[in-house]
C-alpha positions, 0 to 999 in steps of 0.5 A: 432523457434516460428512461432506464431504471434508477435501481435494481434492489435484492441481487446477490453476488456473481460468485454466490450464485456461481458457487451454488451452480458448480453443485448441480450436475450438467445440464440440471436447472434447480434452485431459488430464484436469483438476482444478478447485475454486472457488465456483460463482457462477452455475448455468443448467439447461437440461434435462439440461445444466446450465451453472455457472460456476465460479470461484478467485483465477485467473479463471472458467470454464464448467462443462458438466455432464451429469446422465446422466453425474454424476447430479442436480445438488444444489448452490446457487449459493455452494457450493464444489465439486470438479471433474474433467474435459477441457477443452471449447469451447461451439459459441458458443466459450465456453471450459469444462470438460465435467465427469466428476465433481462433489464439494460440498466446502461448503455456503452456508448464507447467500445471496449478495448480487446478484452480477449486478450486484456489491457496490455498497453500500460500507458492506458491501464495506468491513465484510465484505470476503469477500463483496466479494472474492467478488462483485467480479472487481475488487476479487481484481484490486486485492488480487493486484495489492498482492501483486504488487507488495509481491514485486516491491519485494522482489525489487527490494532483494533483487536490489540487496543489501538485507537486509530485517529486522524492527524493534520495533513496540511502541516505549518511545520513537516517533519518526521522524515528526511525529505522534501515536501509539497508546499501550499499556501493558506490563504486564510491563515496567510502562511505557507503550510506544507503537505504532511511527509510523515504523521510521527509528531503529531500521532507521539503528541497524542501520546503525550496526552495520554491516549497510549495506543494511537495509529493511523492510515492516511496519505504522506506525500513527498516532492521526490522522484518516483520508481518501481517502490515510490509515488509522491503520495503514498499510504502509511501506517504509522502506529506508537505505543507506550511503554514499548521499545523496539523489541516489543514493536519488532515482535508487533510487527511480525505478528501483524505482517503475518496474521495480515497474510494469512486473512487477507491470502491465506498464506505466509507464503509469496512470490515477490520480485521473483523471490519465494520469501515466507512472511513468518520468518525474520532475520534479523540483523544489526546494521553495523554487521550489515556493512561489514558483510559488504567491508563497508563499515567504517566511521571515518568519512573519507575513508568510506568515500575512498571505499565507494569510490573503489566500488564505482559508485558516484559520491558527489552528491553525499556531502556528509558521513551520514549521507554515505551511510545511507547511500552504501545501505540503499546501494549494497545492503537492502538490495541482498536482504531479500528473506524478510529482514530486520536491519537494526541498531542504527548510527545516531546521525541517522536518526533524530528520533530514537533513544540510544542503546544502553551500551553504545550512546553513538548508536539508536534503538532503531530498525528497518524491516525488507522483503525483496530487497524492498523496505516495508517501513521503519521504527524506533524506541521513540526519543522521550527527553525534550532536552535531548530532543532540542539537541537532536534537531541542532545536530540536524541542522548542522546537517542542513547546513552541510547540504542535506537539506532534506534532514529535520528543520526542527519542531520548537512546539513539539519539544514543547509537548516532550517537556510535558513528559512522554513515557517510553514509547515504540513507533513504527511506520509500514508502507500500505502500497508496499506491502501490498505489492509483497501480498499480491505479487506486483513488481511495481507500486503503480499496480497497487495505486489505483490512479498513480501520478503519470506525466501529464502528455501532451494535449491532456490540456 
């Protein structure tokens, strides 16, 4: 049985400590006393003054500790410790603590991986992500910057009157997005239920009740594929606000993308994907110009297949217009918006969802937002009208049966609430794990997910 201490109260944190060190002139001692606890990730003796480096979520420090006051030093590099003293200023300058008493709080029984030169395999840094966090200043860095910056956009709608609530994760009908869902069975209930793909439905329901200004962050899952900007269960904010349309929830959007930098990392601009883009600056763009840029704007099918094809580009799979629109978008357009982009003004066909342009009934007050070639998220003047609700799930239907059988299936119990009156609303979704990759500068959503979803090897059972 472990006679350790359960507790060591009153400590400050490293970074604290560190900073009121960086004041003193080298080799002063002076200061309160302090207490400190971390993980010792380094130790060097030289006779009697041994030099550890002491380490929490705030940063490292030295600590100098002298035998002949605190007795041996029994300790392994990985052990956590407690300690006391007054903040202290090597003669090199090296901010430190000059310790009065040391306490094991706990023991390492398995050696630590090199941390010289840190975690580098990344099978390991993914699979086992605590020994990453420990070994790696970069990857604490990018897990405080995600929390960081999840505050902030909460503070953001909080401060300009949004509610956040919670919507149902396990879902008896999904919907909201095109895509292919998990699906479960409830035993109680005795039914399929489906792991949410979008919150959308049930946050515009709310809408319909009357609480006007609704968001949430929660987890969406999809049974797809993974790559460099996608997980099966990922973080999405989802936010809806009446008496909005597309305009105003563009303009929502950059305010909160740039005041969300500038508090989380103090600045507009980063380095993404190689790219030096500024978060305070959009284009915008419609997505009909988008295609012609590329000569591929067309509403004949055959002749965008024709004009894919020329390009080299495999359209079998694409069984409707539809369908090719979005390939030629995910294939040629989003790669080049690389400055922060707004792409907006979308076919009908490609949204359910949204209200059509006052000048044009074939195309939806819609827009898709990028940065490096990635999609941040997606938004709309949100559809309002039951009847033209009902029409849109038959004209997703039509493409189910066509083969896209990732499309709506339709929601009879929503075009219900729709019936009850919606007013004019505008809603967007904004991938969390996406823009955290933009703000911490990672190439890849697995350095933003603590524990991404890996392939189970062989022997984990």
């Amino acid at each position: 049985m472990s006679l350790l201490p359960k507790r060591f109260p009153d400590r400050v944190e490293i970074a604290d400590v560190r900073a009121e060190a960086e004041e003193l002139e080298p080799g002063e001692e002076r200061g309160e006393q302090r207490r400190l606890a971390g993980r010792v990730l380094a130790r060097r003796d030289m006779g009697k003054l041994v030099f550890l480096d002491l380490v929490d979520r705030s940063g490292r420090i030295q600590l100098l500790v002298r035998e002949e006051q605190t007795g041996p030093v029994d300790l392994d590099v990985g052990d956590i410790v407690g300690v006391t003293g007054i903040p202290a200023r090597t003669r090199h300058g090296e901010p430190s603590l000059a310790v009065e008493s040391l306490t094991l709080l706990a023991k390492i029984r398995r050696p630590l991986p090199d941390l010289y030169h840190g975690l580098q395999d990344v099978e390991t840094r993914y699979r086992q992500r605590y020994l990453d966090l420990l070994a790696n200043e970069e990857s604490r860095r990018d897990a405080l910057v995600r929390t960081r910056m999840v505050t902030q956009i909460r503070r953001y709608l909080d401060e300009a009157g949004f509610v956040e609530v919670e919507t149902p994760i396990l879902q008896p009908r999904y919907g909201g997005a095109f895509a292919e869902p998990f699906v479960t069975h409830y035993n109680a209930l005795d039914a399929d239920y489906y792991l949410r793909i979008a919150d959308e439905l049930y946050l515009k329901r709310l809408i319909v009740g009357g609480l006007e200004k609704v968001y949430e962050i929660g987890k969406d899952f999809r049974n797809e594929g993974t790559s460099y900007k996608h997980q099966p269960e990922f973080t999405m904010l989802e936010w809806y606000e009446a008496y909005a349309d597309y305009r105003d929830t563009m303009a929502r959007m950059e305010e909160l993308i740039r005041t969300v930098a500038e508090r989380t990392i103090g600045t507009t601009k980063v380095t993404f994907r190689g790219h030096e883009v500024d978060l305070s600056r959009w284009r915008r763009i419609k997505l009909v110009d988008a295609l012609e840029e590329h000569g591929l704007w067309t509403r004949d099918e055959e002749e965008l297949r024709r004009l894919m094809n020329e390009r080299e580009v495999d359209t079998r799979n694409d069984r409707t217009w539809a369908q090719l629109v979005d390939h030629v978008l995910s294939h040629f357009v989003e790669p080049s918006l690389i400055e922060p982009t707004i792409l907006h003004d979308y076919p009908i066909e490609l949204s359910p969802f949204a209200r059509t342009t006052d000048d044009d009934p074939t195309i939806v007050e819609r827009f898709e937002y990028f940065v490096g070639g990635m999609e941040l998220g997606n938004a709309f003047t949100e559809l309002n009208d039951s009847e033209e609700q009902a029409q849109r799930f038959a004209m997703q239907m039509s493409e189910r049966e066509a083969g896209a059988t990732e499309t709506e299936a339709g929601d009879t119990d929503y075009v219900e609430a729709l019936a009850y009156g919606m007013p004019p609303t505008g809603g967007l979704g904004l991938g969390i794990d996406r823009l955290a990759m933009v703000l911490s500068g990672r190439d890849t959503i697995r350095d933003v997910v603590l524990f991404p979803a890996l392939r189970e090897r062989s022997g984990d059972r």
